[in-house]
C-alpha positions as a Markdown table, in Angstrom:
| # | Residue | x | y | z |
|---|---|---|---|---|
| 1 | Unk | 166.1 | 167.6 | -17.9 |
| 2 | Unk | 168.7 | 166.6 | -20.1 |
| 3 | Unk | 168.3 | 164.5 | -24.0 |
| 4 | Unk | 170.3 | 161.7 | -24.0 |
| 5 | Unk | 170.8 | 158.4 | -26.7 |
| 6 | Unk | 171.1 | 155.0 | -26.3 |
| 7 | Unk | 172.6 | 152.7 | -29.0 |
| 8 | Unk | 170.4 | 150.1 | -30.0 |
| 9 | Unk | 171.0 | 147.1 | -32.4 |
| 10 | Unk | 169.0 | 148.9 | -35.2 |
| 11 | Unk | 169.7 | 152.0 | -34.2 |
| 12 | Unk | 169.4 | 155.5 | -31.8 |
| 13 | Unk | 167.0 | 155.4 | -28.5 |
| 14 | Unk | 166.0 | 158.5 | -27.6 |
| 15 | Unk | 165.5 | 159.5 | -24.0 |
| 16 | Unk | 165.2 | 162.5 | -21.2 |
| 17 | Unk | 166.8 | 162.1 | -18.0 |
| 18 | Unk | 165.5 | 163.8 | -14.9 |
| 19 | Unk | 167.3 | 164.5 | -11.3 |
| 20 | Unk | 169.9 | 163.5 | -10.7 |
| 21 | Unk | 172.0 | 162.0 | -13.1 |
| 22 | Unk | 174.8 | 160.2 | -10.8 |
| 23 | Unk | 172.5 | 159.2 | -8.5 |
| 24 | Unk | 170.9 | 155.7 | -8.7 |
| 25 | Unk | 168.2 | 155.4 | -11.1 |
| 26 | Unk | 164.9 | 155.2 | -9.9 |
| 27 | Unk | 162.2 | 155.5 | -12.9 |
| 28 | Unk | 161.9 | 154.1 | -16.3 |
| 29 | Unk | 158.6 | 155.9 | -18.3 |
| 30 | Unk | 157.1 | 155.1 | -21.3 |
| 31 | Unk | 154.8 | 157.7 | -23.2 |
| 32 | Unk | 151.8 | 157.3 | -25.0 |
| 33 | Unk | 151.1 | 156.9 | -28.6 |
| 34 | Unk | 151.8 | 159.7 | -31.2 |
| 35 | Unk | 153.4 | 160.9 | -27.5 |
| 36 | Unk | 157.1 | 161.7 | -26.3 |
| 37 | Unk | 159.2 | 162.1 | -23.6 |
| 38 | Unk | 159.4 | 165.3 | -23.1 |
| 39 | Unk | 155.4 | 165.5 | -23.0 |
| 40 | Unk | 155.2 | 164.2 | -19.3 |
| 41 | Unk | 158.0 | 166.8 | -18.0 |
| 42 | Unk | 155.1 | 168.1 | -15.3 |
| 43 | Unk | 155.0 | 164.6 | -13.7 |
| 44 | Unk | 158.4 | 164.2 | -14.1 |
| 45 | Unk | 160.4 | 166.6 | -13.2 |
| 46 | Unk | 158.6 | 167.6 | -10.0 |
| 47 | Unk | 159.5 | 164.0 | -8.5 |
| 48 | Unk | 163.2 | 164.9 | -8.3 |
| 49 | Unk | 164.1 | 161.3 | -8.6 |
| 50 | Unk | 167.0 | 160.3 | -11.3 |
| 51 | Unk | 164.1 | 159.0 | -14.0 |
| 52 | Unk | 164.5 | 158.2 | -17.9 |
| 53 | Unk | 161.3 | 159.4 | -20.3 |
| 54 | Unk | 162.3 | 157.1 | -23.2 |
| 55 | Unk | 161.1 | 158.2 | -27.2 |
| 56 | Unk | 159.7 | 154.5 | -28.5 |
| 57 | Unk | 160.6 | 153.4 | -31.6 |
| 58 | Unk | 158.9 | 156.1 | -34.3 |
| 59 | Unk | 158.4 | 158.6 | -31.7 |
| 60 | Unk | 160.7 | 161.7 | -30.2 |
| 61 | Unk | 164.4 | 161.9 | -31.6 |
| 62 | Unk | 164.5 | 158.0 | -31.3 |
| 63 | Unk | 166.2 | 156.6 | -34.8 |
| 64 | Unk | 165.0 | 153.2 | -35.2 |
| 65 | Unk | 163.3 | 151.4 | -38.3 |
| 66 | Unk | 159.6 | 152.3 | -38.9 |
| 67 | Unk | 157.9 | 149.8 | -41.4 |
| 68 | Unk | 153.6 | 150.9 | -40.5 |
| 69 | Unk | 152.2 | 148.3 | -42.8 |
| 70 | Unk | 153.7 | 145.1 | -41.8 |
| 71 | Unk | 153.2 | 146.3 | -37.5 |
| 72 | Unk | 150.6 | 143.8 | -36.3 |
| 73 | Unk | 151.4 | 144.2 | -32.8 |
| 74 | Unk | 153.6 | 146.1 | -30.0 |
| 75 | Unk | 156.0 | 143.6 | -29.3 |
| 76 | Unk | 158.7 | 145.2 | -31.1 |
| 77 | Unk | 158.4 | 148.3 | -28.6 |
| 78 | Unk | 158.7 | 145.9 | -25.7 |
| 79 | Unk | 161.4 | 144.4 | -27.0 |
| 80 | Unk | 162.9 | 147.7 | -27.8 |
| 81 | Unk | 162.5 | 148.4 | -24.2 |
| 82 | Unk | 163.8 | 145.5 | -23.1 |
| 83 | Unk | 167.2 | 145.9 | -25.0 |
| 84 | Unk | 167.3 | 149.0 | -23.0 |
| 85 | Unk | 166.6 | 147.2 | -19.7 |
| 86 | Unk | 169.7 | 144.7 | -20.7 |
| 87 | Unk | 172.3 | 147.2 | -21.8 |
| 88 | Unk | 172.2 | 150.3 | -19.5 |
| 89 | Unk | 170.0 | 149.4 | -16.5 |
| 90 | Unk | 171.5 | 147.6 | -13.8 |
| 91 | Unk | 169.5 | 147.9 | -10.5 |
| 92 | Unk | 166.2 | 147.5 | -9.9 |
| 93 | Unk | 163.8 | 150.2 | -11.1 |
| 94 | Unk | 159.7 | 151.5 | -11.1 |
| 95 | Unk | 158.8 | 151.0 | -15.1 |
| 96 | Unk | 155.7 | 153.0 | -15.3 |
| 97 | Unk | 153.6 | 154.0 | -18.6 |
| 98 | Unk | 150.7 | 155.5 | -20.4 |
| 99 | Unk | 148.3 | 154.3 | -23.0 |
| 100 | Unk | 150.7 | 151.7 | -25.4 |
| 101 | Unk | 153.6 | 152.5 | -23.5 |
| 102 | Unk | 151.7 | 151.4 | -20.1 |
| 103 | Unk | 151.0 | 148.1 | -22.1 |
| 104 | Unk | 154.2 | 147.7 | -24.2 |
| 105 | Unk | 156.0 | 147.5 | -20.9 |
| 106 | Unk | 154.3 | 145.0 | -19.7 |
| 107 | Unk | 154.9 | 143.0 | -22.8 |
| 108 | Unk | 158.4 | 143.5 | -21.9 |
| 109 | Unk | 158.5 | 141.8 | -18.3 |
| 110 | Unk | 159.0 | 138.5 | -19.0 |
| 111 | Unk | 162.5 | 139.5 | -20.2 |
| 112 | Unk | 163.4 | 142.2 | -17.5 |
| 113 | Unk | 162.0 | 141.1 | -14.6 |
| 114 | Unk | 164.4 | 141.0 | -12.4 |
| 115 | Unk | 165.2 | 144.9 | -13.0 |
| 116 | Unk | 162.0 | 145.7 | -12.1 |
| 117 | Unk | 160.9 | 146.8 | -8.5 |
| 118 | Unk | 157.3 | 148.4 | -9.2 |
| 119 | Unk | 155.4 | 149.5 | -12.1 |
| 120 | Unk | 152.8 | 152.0 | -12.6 |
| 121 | Unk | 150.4 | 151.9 | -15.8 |
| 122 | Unk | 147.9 | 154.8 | -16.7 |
| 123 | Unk | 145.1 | 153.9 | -18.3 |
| 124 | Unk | 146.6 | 151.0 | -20.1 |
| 125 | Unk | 144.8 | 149.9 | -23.8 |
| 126 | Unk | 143.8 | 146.3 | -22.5 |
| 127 | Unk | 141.3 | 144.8 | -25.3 |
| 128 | Unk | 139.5 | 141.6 | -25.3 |
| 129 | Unk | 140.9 | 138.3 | -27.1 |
| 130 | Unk | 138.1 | 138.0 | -30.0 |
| 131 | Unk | 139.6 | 141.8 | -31.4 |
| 132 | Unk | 143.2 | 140.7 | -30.2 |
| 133 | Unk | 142.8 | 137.6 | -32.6 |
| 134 | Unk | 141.4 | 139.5 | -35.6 |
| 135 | Unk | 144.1 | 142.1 | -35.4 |
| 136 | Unk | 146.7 | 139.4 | -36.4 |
| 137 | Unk | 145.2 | 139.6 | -39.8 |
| 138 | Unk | 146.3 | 142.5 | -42.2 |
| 139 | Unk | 143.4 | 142.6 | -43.9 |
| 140 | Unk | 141.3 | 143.5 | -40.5 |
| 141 | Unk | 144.2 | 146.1 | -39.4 |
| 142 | Unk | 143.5 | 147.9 | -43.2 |
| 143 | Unk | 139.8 | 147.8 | -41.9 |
| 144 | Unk | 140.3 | 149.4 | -38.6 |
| 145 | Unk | 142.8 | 152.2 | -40.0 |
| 146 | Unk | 139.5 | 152.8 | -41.9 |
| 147 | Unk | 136.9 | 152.4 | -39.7 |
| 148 | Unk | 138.2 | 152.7 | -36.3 |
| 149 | Unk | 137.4 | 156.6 | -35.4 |
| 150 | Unk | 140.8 | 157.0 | -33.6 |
| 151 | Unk | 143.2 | 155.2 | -36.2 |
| 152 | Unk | 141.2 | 157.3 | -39.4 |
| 153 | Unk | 142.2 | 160.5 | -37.2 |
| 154 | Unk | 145.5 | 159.6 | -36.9 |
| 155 | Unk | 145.9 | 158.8 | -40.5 |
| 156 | Unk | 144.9 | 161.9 | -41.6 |
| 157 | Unk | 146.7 | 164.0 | -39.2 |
| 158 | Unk | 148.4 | 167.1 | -40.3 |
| 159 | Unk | 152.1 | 166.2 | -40.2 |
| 160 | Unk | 153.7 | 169.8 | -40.8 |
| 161 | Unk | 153.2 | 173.2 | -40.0 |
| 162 | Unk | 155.3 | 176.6 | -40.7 |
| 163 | Unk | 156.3 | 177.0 | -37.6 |
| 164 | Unk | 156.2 | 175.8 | -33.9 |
| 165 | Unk | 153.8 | 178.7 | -33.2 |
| 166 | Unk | 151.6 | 177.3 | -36.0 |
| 167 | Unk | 151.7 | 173.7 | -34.6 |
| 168 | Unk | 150.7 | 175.4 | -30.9 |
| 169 | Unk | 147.8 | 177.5 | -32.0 |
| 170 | Unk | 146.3 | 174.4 | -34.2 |
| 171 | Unk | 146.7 | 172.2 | -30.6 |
| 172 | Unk | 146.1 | 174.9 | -28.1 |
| 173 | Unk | 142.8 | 173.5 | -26.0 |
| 174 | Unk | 141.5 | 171.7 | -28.9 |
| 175 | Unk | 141.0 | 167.6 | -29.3 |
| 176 | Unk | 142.7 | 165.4 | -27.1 |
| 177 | Unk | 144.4 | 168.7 | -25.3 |
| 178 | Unk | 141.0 | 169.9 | -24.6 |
| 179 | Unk | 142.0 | 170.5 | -20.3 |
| 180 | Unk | 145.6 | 170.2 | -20.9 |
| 181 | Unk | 147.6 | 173.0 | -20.0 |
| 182 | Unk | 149.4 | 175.4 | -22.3 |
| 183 | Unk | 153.4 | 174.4 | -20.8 |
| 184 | Unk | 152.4 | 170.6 | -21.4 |
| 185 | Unk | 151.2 | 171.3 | -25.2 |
| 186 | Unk | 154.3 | 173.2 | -25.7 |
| 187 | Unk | 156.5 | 170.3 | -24.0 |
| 188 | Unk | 154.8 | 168.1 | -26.0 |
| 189 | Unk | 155.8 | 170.5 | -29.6 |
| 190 | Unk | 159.2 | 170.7 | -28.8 |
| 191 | Unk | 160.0 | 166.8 | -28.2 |
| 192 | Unk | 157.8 | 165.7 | -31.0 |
| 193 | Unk | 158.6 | 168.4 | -33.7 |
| 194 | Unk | 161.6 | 168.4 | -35.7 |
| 195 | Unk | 162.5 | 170.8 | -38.2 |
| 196 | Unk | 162.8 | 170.1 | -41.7 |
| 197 | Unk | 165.8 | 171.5 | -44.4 |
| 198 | Unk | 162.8 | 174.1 | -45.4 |
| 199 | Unk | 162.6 | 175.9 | -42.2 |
| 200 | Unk | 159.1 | 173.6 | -41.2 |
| 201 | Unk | 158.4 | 171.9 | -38.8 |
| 202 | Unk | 157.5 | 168.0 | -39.1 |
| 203 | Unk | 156.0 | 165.4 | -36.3 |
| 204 | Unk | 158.5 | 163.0 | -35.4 |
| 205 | Unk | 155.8 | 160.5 | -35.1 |
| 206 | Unk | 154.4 | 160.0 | -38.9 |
| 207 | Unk | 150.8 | 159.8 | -38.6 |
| 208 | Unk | 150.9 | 156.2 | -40.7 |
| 209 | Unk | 153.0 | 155.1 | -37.6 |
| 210 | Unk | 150.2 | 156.5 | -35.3 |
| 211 | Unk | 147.9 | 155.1 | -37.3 |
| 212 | Unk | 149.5 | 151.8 | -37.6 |
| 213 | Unk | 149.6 | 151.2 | -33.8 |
| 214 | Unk | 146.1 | 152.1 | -32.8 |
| 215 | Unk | 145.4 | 149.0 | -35.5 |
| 216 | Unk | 148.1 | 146.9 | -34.1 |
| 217 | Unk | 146.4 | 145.0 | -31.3 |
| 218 | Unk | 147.6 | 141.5 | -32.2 |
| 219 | Unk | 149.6 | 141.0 | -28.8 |
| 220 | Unk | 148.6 | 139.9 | -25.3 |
| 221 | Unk | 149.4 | 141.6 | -22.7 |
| 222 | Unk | 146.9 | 139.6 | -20.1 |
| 223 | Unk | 149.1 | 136.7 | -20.0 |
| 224 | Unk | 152.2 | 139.0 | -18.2 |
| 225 | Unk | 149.5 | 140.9 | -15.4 |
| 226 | Unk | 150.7 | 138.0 | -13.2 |
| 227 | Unk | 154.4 | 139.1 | -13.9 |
| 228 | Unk | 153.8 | 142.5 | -12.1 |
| 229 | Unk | 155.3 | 143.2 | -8.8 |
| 230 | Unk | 153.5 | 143.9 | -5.8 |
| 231 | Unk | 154.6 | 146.9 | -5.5 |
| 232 | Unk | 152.4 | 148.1 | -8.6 |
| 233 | Unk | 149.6 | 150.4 | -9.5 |
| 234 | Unk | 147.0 | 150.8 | -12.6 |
| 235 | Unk | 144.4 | 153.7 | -12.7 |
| 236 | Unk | 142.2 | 152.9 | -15.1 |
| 237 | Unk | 140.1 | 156.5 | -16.6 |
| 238 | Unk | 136.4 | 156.3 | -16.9 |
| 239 | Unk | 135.7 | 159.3 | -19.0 |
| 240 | Unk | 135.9 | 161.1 | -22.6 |
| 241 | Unk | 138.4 | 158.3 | -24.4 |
| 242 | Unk | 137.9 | 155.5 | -21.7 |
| 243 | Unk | 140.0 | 152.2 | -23.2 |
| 244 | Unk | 138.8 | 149.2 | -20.8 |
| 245 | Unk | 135.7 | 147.9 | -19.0 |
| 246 | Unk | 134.6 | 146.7 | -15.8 |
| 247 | Unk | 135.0 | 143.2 | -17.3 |
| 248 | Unk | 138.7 | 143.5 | -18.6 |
| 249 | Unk | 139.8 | 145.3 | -15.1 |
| 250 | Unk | 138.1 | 142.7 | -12.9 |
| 251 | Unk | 140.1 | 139.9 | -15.5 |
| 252 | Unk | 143.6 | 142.2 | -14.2 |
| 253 | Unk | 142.8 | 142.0 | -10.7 |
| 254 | Unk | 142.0 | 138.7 | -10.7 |
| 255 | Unk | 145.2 | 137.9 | -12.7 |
| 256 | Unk | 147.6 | 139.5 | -9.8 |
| 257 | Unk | 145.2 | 140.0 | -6.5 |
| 258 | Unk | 147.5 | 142.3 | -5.3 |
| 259 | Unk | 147.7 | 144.5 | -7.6 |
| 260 | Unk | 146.7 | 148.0 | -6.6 |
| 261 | Unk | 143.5 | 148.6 | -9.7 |
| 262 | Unk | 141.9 | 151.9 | -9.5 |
| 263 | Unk | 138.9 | 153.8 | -11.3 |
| 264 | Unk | 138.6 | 157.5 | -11.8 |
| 265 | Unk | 135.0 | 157.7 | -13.4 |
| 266 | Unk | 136.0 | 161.2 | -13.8 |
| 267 | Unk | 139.3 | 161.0 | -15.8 |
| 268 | Unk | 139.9 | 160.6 | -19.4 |
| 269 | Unk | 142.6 | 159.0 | -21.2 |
| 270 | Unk | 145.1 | 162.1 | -21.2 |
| 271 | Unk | 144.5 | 162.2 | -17.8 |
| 272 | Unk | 148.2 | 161.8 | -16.9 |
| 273 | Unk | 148.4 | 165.4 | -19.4 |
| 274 | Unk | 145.5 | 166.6 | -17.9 |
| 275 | Unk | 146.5 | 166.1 | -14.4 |
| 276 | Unk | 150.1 | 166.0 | -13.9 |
| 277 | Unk | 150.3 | 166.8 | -10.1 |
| 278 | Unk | 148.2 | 163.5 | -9.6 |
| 279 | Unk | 149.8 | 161.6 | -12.3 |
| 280 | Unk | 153.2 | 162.1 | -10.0 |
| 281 | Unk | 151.5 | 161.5 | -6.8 |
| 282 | Unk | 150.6 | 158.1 | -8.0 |
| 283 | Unk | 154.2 | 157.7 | -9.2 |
| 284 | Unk | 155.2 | 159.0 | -5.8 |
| 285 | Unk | 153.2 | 156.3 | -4.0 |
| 286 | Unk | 155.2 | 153.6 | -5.7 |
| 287 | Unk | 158.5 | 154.5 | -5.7 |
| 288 | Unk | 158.2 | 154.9 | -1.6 |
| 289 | Unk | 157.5 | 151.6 | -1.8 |
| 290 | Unk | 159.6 | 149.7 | -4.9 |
| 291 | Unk | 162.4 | 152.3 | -5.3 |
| 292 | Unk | 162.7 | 154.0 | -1.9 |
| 293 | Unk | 166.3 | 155.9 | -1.5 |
């Protein structure tokens, strides 16, 4: 694993590389929100393919502009994506992605298309067009950052902690990393903790950018399903913090029929955290077929 930066018009992208870094490169991932990079290393590393875990905008060591109350939608991390895409990929590639990054890569297709060979989306956050519409309107994303259970969370995260030891016991088997192991929480501390000219230690992702992008669902990421390879896979989780319903994953299947759709009634949302040896089996499934060596 090693941390590497990408200049972007506006600024610094963040990323990890994995295997190999002169071979060809096989695997473009995108993390969840309030996420980083370096919080999938279990799926990643194992796969021993040359693969870049990039830090979206507000996330990881990633330097880019941040502005939480005028965000009404995730194209800007597509785009961000897509800049990447243009500038330093130049072969064909498996974009995978999990939660928002699962979705803002497939708001990114219609502009890298050609660069991309298969993709792979955990539990993307699909919602329907009546909430889609209303989140275009500030005055309904202020409502939801009040009122929606996961945004309010977010919101009122704790943002520092005296140490990285303090940060891990507050996280250790508790919340969303209920099931997740103790090497992925601690993966997930040091590529999403930065230390502050006081000796503490701060989340790289403000929690008024978490916030802001649970609220942000103004974007529509239906209308680029049909854009997906063939050579693509979505596993959609059924349990604790389940984001779609039999309705919106029939509407993606039906969208691109052959696209590979699959259920696990018995995986949650952090699944991919939860399970990282069949997170990169999945993976592993998909680059055989889109980005074989």
């Amino acid at each position: 694993m090693q941390r590497t930066f990408f200049d972007l018009p506006d600024g610094t992208l963040s990323a990890l590389r994995f295997g190999d870094p002169a071979a060809p490169l096989r695997l473009v991932f995108c993390h969840a929100n309030g996420f980083n990079a370096q919080s999938y290393r279990a799926i990643l590393e194992p796969l021993n393919v040359h693969a870049i875990a990039l830090d979206l905008r507000g996330h990881g060591l990633t330097i880019l502009p941040t502005d939480p109350a005028r965000l009404a939608n995730w194209q800007i991390f597509a785009d961000d994506i897509a800049k990447f895409f243009a500038a330093y990929v130049s072969a064909p590639v498996v974009l995978a992605g999990h939660s928002y990054g699962a979705v803002s890569a497939v708001l990114a297709l219609p502009q890298i298309r050609d660069k991309v060979s298969g993709y792979v989306g955990f539990d993307p956050v699909l919602v329907p067009a009546p909430f889609r519409i209303l989140a275009r309107a500030s005055f309904w994303r202020t409502h939801m950052k009040r009122r929606f259970p996961i945004a309010r969370k977010a919101g009122q995260r704790k943002a520092v902690f005296d140490s990285l030891e303090q940060a891990f016991s507050r996280y250790q088997g508790r919340g969303a990393f209920r099931g997740v192991s103790d090497p992925v929480i601690r993966d997930y501390l040091d590529g999403g903790l930065i230390e502050t000219d006081d000796g503490e230690m701060r989340l790289a992702c403000d929690p008024s950018w978490e916030q802001a992008i649970y609220a942000a669902q103004g974007h529509n990421a239906f209308r680029n399903i049909p854009k997906l390879p063939d050579n693509s896979k979505l596993v959609f989780a059924g349990g604790y913090g389940r984001v779609s319903t039999a309705s919106l994953r029939r509407a993606v299947q039906r969208l691109q029929p052959r696209l590979s759709v699959e259920f696990g009634a018995d995986l949650t949302h952090l699944f991919p955290l939860q399970k990282p040896d069949f997170a990169a089996d999945v993976l592993r499934d998909v680059l055989s077929l889109a980005a074989p060596e």
